[in-house]
TIMI-937681 format. One record per residue: residue in three letters; x, y, z of N, C-alpha, C in turn. Coordinates in steps of 0.2 Angstrom, whole numbers. Layout:
// residues N
 rest    nx    ny    nz   cax   cay   caz    cx    cy    cz
  ALA     X     Y     Z     X     Y     Z     X     Y     Z
...
END
This chain:
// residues 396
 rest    nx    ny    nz   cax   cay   caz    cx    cy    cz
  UNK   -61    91   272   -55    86   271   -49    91   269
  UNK   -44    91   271   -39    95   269   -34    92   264
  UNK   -32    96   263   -28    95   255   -24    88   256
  UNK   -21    87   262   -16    79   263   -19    75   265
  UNK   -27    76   263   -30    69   267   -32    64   262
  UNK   -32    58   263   -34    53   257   -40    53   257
  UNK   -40    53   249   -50    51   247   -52    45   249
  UNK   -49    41   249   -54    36   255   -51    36   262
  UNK   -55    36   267   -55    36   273   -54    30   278
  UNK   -50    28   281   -51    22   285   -54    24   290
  UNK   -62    20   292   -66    20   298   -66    13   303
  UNK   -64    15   309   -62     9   313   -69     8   315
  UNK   -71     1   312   -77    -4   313   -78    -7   320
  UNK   -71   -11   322   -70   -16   328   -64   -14   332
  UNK   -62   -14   338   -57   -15   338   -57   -20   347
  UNK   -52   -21   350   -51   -27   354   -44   -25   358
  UNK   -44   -25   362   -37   -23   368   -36   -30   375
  UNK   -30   -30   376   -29   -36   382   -22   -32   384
  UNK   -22   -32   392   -17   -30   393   -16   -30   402
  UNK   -12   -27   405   -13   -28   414   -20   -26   415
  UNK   -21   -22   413   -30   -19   415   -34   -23   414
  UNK   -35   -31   409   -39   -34   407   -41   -38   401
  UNK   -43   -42   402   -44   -46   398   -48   -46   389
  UNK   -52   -39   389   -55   -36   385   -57   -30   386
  UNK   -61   -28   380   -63   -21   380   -69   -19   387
  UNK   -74   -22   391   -76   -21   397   -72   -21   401
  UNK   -69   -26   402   -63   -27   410   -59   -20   410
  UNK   -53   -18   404   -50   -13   402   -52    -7   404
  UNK   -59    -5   401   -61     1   402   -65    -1   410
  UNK   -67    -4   414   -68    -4   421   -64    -1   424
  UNK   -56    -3   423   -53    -3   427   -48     3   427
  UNK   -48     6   419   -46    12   417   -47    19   420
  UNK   -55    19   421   -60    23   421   -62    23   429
  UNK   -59    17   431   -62    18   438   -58    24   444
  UNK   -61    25   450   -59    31   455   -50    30   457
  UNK   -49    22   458   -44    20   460   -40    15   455
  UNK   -36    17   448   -34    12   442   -29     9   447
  UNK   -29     1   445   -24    -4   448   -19    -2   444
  UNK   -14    -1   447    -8    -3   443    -4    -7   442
  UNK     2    -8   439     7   -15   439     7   -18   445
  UNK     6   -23   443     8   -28   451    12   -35   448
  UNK    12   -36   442    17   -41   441    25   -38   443
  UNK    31   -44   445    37   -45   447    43   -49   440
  UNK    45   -48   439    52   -51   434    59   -51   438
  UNK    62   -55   439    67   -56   440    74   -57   434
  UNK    78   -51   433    82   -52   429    88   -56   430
  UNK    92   -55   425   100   -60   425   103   -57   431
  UNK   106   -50   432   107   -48   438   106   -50   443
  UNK   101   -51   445    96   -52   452    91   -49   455
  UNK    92   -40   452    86   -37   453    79   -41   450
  UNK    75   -38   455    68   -37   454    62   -34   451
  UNK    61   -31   446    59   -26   443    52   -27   443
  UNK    47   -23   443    39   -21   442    37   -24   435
  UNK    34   -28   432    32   -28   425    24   -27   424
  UNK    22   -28   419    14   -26   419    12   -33   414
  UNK    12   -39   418     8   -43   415     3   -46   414
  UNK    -1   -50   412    -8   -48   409   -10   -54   416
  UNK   -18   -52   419   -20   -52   423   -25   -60   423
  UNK   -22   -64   417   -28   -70   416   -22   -75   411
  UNK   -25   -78   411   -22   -87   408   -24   -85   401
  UNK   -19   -85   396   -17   -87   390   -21   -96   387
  UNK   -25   -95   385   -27  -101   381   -23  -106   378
  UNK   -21  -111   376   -18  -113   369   -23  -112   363
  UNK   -22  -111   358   -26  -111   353   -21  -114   347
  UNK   -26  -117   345   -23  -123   339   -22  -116   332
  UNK   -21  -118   326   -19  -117   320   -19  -122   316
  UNK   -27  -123   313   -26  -130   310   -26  -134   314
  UNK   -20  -138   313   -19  -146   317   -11  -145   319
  UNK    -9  -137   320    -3  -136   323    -4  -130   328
  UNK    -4  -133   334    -3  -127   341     2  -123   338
  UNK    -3  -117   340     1  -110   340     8  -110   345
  UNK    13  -106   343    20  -110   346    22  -105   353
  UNK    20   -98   351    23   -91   353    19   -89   359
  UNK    19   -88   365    14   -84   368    12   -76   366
  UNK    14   -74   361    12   -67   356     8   -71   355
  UNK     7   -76   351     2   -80   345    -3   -80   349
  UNK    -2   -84   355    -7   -84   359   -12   -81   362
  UNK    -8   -75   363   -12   -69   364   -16   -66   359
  UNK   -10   -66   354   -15   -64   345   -22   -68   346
  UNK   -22   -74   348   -30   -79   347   -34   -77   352
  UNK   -31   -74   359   -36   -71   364   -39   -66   361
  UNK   -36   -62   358   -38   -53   356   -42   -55   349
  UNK   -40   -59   346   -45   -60   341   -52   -65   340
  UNK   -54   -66   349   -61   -70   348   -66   -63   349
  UNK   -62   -57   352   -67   -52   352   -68   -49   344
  UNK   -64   -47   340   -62   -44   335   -64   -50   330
  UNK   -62   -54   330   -62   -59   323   -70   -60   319
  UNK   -75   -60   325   -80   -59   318   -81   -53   315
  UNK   -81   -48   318   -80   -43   312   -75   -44   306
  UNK   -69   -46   308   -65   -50   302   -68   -52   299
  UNK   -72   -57   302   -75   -65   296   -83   -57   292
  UNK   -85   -54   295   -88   -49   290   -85   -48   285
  UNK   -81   -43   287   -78   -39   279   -74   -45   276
  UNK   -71   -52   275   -71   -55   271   -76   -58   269
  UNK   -81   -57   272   -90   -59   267   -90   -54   262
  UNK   -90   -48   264   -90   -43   261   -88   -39   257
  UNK   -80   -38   257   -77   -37   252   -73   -42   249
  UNK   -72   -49   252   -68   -54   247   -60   -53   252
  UNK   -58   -60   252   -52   -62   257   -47   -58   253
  UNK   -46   -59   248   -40   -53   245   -39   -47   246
  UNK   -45   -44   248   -48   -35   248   -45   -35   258
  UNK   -44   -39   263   -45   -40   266   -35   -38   270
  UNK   -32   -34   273   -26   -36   276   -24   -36   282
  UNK   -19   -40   281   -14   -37   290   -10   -33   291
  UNK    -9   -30   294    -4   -27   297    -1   -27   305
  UNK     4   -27   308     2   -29   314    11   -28   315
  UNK    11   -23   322    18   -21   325    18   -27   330
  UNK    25   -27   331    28   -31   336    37   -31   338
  UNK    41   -30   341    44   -31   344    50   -37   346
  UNK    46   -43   348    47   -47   351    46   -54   349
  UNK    40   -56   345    35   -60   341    37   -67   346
  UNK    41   -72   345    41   -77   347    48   -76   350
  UNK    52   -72   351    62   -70   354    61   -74   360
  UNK    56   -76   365    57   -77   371    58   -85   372
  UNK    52   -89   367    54   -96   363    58   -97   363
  UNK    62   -92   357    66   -97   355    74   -93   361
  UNK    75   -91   363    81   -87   368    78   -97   375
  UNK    72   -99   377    73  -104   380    74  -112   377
  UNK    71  -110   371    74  -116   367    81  -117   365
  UNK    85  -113   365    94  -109   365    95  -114   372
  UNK    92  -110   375    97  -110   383    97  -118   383
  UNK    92  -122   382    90  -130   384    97  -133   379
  UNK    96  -131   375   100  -134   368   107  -132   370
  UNK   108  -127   373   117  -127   376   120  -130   381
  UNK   115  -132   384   115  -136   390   112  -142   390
  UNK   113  -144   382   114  -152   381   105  -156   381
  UNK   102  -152   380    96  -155   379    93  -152   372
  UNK    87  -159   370    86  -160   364    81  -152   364
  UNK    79  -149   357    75  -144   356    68  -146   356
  UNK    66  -139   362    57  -143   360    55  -148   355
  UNK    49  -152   356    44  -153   351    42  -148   349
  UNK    41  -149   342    39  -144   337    41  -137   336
  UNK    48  -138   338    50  -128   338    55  -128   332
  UNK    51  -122   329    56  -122   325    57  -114   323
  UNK    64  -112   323    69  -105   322    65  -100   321
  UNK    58  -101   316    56   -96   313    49   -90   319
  UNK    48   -98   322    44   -92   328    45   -87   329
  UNK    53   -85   329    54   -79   333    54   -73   326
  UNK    55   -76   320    53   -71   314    48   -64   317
  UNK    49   -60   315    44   -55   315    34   -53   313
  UNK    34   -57   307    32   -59   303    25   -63   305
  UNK    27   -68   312    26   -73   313    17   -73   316
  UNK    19   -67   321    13   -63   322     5   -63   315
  UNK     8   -60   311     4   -59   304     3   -64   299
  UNK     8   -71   300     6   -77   297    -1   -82   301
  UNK     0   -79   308    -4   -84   311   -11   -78   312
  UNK   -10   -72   311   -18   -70   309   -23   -72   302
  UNK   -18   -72   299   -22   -73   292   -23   -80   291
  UNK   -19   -84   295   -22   -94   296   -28   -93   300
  UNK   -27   -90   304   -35   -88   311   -38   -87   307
  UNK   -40   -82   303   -45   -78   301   -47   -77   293
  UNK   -42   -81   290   -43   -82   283   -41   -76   277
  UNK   -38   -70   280   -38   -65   278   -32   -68   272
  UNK   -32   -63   267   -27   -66   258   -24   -59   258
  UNK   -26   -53   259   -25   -50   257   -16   -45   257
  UNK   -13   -38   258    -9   -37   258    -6   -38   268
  UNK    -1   -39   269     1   -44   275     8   -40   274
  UNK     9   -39   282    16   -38   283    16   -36   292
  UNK    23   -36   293    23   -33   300    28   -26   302
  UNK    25   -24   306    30   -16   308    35   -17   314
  UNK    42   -16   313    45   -17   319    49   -11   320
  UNK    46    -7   322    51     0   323    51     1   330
  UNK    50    -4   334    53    -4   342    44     0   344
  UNK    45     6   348    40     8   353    34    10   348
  UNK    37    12   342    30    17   339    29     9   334
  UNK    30     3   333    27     0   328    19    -1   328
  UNK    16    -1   334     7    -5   334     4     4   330
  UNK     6    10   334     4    15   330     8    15   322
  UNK    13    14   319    13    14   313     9     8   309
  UNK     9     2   315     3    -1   309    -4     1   309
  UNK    -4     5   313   -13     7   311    -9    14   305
  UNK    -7    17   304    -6    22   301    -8    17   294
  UNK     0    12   293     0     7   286    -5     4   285
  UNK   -12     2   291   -18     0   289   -23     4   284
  UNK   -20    13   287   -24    16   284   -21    18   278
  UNK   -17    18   276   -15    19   269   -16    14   265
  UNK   -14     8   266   -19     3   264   -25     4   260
  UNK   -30     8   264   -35     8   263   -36    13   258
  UNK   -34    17   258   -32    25   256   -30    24   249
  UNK   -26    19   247   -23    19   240   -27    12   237
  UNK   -33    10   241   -37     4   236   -32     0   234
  UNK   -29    -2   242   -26   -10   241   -29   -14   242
  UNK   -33   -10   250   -37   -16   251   -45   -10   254
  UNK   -47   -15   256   -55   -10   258   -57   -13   264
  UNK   -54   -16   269   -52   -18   276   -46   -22   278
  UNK   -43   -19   285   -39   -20   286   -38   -22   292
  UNK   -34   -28   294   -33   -28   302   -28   -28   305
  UNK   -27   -23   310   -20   -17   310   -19   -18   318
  UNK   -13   -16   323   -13   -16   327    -7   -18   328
  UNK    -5   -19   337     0   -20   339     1   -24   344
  UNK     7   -31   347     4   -33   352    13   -37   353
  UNK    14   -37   359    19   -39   362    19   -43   368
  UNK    24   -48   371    24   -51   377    28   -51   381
  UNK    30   -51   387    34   -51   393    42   -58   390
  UNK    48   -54   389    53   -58   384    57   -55   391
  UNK    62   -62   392    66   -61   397    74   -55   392
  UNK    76   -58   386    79   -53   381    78   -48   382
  UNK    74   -43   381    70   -39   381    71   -34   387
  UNK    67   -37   394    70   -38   401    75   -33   402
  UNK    82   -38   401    86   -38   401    91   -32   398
  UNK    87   -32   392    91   -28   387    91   -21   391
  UNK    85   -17   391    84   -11   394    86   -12   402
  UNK    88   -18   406    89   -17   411    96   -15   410
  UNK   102   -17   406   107   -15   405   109    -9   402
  UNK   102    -5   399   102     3   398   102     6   404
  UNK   100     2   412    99     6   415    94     9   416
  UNK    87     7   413    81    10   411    77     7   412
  UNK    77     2   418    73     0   422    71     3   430
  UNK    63     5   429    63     8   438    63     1   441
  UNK    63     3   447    64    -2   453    58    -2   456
  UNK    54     2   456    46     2   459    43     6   451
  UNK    37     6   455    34     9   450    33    15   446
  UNK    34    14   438    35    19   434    32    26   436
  UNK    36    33   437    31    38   438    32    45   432
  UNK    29    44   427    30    48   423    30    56   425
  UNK    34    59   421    33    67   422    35    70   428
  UNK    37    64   433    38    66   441    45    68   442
  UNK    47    74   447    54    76   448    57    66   450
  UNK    53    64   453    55    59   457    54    49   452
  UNK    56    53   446    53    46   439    61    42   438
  UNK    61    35   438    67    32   438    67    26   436
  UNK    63    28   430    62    24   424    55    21   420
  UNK    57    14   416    51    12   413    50     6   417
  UNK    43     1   419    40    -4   419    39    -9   412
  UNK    40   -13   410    41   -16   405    33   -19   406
  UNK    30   -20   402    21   -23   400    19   -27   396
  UNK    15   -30   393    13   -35   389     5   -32   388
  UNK     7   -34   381    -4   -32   378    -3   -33   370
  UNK    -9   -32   370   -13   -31   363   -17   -26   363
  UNK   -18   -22   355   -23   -17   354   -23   -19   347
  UNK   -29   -20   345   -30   -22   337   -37   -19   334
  UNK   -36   -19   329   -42   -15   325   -45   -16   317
  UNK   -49   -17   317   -53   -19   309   -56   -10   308
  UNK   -50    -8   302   -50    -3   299   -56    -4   292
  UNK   -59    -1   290   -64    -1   281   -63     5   281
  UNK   -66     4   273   -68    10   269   -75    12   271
  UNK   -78     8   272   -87     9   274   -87    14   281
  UNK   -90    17   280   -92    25   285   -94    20   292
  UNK   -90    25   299   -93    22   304   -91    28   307
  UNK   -92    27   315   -93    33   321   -84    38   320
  UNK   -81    32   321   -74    36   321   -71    33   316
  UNK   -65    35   314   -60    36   309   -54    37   312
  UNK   -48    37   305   -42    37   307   -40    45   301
  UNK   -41    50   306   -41    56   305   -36    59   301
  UNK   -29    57   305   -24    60   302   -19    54   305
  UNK   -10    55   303    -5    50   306     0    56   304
  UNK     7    56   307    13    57   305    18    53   308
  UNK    21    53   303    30    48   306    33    50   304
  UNK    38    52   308    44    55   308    53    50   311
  UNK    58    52   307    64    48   309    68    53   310
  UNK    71    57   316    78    62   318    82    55   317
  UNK    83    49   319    91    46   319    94    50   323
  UNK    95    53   328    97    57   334   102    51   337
  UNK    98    45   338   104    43   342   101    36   344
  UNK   102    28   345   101    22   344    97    21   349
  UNK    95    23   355    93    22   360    88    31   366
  UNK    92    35   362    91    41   368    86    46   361
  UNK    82    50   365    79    55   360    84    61   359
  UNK    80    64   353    82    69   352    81    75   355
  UNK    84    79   362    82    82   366    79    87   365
  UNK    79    90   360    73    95   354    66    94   355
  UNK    66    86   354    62    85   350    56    87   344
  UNK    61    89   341    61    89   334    57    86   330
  UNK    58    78   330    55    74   327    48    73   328
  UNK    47    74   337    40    73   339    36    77   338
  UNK    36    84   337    34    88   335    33    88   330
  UNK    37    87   325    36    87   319    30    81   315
  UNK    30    74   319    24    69   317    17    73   320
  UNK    16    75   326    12    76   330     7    82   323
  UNK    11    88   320    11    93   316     7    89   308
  UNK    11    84   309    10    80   301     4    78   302
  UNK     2    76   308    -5    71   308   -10    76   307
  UNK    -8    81   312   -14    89   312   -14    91   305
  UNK    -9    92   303   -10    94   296   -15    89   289
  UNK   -12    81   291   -16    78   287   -25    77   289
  UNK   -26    78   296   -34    77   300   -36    84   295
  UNK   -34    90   294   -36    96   292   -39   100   301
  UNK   -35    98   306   -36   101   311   -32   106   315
  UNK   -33   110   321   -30   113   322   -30   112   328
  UNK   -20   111   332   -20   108   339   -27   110   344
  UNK   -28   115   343   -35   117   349   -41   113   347
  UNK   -41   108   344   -48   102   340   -44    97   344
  UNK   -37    96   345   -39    90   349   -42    90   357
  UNK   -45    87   358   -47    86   366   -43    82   372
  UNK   -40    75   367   -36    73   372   -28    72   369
  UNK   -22    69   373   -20    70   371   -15    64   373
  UNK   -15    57   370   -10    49   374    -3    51   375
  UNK    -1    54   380     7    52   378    10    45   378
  UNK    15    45   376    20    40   376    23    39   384
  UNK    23    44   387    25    45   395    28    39   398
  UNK    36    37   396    38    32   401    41    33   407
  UNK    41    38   408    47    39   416    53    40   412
  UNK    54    41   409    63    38   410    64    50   409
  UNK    70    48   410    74    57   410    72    58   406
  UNK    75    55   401    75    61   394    69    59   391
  UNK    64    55   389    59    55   389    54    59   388
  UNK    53    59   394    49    64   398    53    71   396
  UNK    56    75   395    59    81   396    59    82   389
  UNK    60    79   383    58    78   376    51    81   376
  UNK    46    75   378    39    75   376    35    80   379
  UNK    38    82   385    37    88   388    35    94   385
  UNK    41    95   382    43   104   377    37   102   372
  UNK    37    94   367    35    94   361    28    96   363
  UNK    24    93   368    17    95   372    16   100   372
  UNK    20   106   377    20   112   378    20   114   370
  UNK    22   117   367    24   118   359    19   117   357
  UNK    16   112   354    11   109   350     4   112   354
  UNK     1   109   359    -2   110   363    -5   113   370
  UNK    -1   116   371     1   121   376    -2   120   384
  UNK    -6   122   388    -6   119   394   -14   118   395
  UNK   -16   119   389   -26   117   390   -29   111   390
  UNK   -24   107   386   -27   102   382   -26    95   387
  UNK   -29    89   389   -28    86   395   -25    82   391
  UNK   -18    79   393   -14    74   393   -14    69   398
  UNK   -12    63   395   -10    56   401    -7    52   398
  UNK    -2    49   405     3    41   401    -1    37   405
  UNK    -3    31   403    -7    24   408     1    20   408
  UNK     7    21   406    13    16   409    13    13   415
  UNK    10    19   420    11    15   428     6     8   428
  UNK    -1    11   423    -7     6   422    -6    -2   416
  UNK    -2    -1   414     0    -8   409     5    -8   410
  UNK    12    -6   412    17    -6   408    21    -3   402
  UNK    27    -4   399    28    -2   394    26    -7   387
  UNK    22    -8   383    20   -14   380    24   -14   373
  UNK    29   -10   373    34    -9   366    29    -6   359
  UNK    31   -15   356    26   -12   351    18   -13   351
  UNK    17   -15   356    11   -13   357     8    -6   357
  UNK    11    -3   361    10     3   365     6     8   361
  UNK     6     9   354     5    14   351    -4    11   351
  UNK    -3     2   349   -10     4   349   -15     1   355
  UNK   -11     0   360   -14    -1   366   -19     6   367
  UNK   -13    11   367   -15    20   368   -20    21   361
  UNK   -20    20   357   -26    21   353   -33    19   355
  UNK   -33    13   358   -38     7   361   -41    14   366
  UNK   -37    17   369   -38    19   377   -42    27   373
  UNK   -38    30   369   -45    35   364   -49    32   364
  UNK   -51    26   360   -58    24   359   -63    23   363
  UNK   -61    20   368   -63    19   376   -66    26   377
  UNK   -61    32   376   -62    38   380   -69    40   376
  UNK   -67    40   369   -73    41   364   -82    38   366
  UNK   -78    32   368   -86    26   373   -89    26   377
  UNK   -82    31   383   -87    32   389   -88    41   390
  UNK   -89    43   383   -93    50   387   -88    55   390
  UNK   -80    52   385   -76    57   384   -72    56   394
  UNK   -74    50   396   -68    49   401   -62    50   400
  UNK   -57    49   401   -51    52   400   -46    46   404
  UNK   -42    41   402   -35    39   403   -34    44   410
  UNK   -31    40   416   -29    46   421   -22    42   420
  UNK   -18    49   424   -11    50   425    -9    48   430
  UNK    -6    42   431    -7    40   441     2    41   442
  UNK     5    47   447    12    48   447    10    50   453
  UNK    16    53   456    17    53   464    15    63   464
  UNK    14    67   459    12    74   460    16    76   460
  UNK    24    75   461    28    81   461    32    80   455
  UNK    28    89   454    31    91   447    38    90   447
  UNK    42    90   440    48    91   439    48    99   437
  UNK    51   103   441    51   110   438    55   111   431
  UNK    59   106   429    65   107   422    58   104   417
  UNK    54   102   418    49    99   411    46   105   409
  UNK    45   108   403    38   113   401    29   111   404
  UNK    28   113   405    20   113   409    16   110   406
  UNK    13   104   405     8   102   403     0    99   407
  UNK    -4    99   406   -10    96   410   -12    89   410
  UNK   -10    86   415   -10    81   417   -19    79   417
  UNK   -19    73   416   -27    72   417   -27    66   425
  UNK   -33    68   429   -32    64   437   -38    60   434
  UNK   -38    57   439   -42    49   439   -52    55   438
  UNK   -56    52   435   -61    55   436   -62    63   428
  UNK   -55    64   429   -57    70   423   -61    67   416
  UNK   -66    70   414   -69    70   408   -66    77   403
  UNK   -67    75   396   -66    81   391   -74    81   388
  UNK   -76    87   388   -84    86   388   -84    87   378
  UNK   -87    85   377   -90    85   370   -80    83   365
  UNK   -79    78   369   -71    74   363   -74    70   359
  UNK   -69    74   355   -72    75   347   -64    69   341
  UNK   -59    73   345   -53    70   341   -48    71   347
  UNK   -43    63   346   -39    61   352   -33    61   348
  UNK   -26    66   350   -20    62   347   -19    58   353
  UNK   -13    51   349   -11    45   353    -3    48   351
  UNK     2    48   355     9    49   352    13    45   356
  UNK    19    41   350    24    38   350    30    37   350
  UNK    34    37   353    41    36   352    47    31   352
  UNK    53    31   349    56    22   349    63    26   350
  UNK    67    19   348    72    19   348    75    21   341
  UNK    80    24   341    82    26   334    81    32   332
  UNK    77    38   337    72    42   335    67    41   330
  UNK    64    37   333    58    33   327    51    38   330
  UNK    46    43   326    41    46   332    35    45   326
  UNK    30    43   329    22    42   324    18    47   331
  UNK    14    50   327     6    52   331     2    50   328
  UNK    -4    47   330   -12    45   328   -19    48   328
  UNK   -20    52   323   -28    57   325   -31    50   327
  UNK   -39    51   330   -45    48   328   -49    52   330
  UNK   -53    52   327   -60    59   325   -65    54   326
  UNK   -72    56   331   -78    53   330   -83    59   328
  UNK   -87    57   324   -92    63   322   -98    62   327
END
């Protein structure tokens, strides 16, 4: 244990993923791991008129009641898909350690904005507001109220909304949670859904590709917007893997564009290795953020090269979900554990092969690579704002 690591450990018990790849944790890793990963096939048509590539989830959204009130959000409703896999483990550690001892945590983005942006539009154009809507869906929050309705959880509750890196800063706050005996499980994660806002916002950045997202490529021309969930029942009680290390860092560079240093990213990626007690050569894999866009990639490029130089296998699955905001962080954690599950597979890189010569050299991982004997995966993040987390997870 090295000197910044906390005397309790957060060990991930359960965890549950939905995203373009599938429906759960089997569908997911089938289709991850397989010779030839599907990629986006979902379409969005923005305000403009364009077209754009989205990565929407591959199956029907259930309704799910709350009590004797239907869930209002298609976030929520995803929240109750992702949590028929995950939630007994829930209902465990509340046997176990007591509803109080029990938390949430949980990144989001978007929560219910897309609701209420079409309940807006009806009502400006003279019609009455849904039944049963009301302003607060689209709260942040909204997410974490209707887990702990689900699931019974009492314990400390809140949500992360730092744009791209929230679902990896809520697993981070789950594990500090746990670290400082607030609680002694936690249910942490991040999950977002297809908002036409949203859409649109980045469409007007201009940071929308018109085909398929191609990370790291001379020939990338932007992001695919995605939709998903990656969730996790964090304890104190000892299990195969843990949450090794975490860094977050905030450059404030600039509202929207990175800091072309990157500076900051290196700096979280350094915090996490410092607080794991590990040294870059221990990691085996390594999640980029990797969304296509310029400066992106040219940022997380250097910070790779730098930190981990050209041995270590990297990959972005974007072309394979989407860009899923605040999911993202822990969608990419979900896909470490996977890697952890199947025998150190490895997330492949699916891009067109031509290098960009301006990016520092990194190793890309192809469809089929294995990391033999992976041990500890970083996941890393970036947002808006220059907002940057990286996530250890360590299996023994």
């Amino acid at each position: 244990m090295s000197a910044t690591s906390p005397a309790r450990r957060a060990y991930v018990h359960s965890h549950a993923v939905a995203c373009a790849l599938g429906a759960n944790r089997a569908e997911v890793a089938a289709n991850l791991f397989s010779a030839a990963p599907p990629t986006v096939a979902g379409r969005w048509r923005l305000a403009d008129g364009r077209d754009v590539p989205v990565g929407a989830l591959p199956f029907e959204l259930p309704s799910t009641d709350l009590g004797q009130q239907p869930i209002r959000s298609r976030t929520n409703r995803m929240l109750g898909h992702v949590l028929k896999d995950i939630g007994p483990a829930v209902a465990a550690a509340i046997d176990r350690y007591g509803a109080a001892r029990v938390g949430v945590v949980l990144g989001t983005s978007t929560s219910g904005v897309d609701e209420s942006l079409h309940a807006l539009r009806g009502h400006l154009a003279g019609q009455a507001w849904p039944e049963g809507y009301h302003f607060d869906v689209q709260e942040l929050n909204d997410p974490v109220a209707a887990a702990q309705a689900l699931t019974g959880a009492t314990g400390p509750a809140y949500a992360v909304s730092t744009a791209c890196t929230s679902g990896a800063k809520a697993i981070a706050a789950g594990a500090r949670l746990i670290a400082a005996d607030l609680c002694d499980a936690v249910l942490c994660g991040g999950l977002d859904t297809l908002c036409d806002l949203t859409l649109n916002g980045f469409g007007a950045l201009e940071a929308l590709s018109p085909e398929l997202t191609n990370p790291f490529s001379l020939n990338r021309k932007g992001i695919n917007i995605g939709e998903g969930a990656g969730l996790f029942l964090l304890t104190v009680d000892e299990a195969a893997v843990r949450v090794a290390g975490w860094g977050e860092t905030s450059d404030a560079h600039h509202i929207s564009a990175p800091d072309p240093t990157g500076a900051g990213g290196e700096a979280a990626a350094r915090k996490a290795l410092a607080m794991a007690g590990l040294d870059s050569s221990d990691i085996g894999y390594v999640h980029l953020h990797g969304t296509g866009t310029e400066l992106n990639d040219r940022m997380e490029a250097g910070v790779i090269n730098r930190v981990f130089g050209v041995h270590t296998p990297v990959s972005s699955t974007k072309p394979l979900t989407g860009h899923t905001l605040g999911a993202a962080g822990a969608v990419q954690a979900s896909f470490c554990l996977l890697a952890f599950e199947h025998g150190g597979a490895l997330p492949p890189h699916i891009w067109d092969g031509e290098a960009d010569p301006e990016l520092a050299p990194v190793r890309l991982a192809a469809p089929g690579d294995r990391a033999s004997g992976l041990r500890h995966a970083l996941s890393a993040s970036y947002a808006f704002g220059g907002n940057n987390a990286a996530v250890i997870l360590s299996q023994s």
